[in-house]
N, C-alpha and C positions, 0 to 999 in steps of 0.2 A: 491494564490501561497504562499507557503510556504517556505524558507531558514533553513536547519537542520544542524547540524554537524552528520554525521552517520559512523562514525570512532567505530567500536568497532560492528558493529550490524549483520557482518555475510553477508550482501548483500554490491556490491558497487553501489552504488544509486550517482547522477548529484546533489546533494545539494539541488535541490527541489523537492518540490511536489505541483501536482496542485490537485484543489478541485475542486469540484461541490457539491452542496446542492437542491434537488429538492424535493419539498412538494407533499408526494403523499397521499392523504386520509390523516386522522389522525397522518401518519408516515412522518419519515426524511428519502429519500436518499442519503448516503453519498457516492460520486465516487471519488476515489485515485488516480493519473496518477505518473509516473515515464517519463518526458517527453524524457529521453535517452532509456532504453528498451521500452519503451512503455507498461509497466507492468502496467494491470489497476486491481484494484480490488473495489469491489462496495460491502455495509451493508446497512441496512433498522434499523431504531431506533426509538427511542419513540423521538419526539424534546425535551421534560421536560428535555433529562439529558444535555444539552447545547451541540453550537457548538462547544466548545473547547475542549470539551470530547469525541465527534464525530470525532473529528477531528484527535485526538491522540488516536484512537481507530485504524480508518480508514490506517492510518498512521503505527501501528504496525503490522496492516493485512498486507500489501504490502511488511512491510522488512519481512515479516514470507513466502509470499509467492515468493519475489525475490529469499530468501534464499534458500527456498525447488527447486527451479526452479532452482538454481544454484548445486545444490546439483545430480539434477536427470541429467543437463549435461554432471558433473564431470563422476557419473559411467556411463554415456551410454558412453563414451571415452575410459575408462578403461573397460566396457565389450568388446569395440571393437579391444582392442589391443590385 
């Protein structure tokens, strides 16, 4: 579990984020959780680039796709007015 400040990134995200790291084959899975929406997003990586590059990889994936998620709410609102 992670603690972020994410003021300025477009999604409103609970201050953490939870991880998972699972060895699959030669590869790293990394799984992103958002434990208020429940916004999960998951990437596959080589382990050599570390986990703290994983980490804040996995990490930009989620506000990119909170954000888009928050985005396709907005106009389905606004197509339906």
């Amino acid at each position: 579990m992670v603690r972020r400040n994410t003021r300025g990134k477009g999604a409103r995200i609970s201050g953490e984020i939870l991880f998972e790291f699972w060895q699959v084959g030669k590869h790293l899975k990394v799984t992103a959780v958002d434990p208020v929406t429940l916004t999960e997003v998951s990437m596959v990586a080589d382990p050599a680039v570390g986990q703290e590059t994983l980490q804040k990889m996995a990490m930009n994936k989620l506000f990119y796709v909170m954000k888009r998620n928050k985005e396709r709410r907005r106009k389905k609102r606004s197509d339906l007015v």
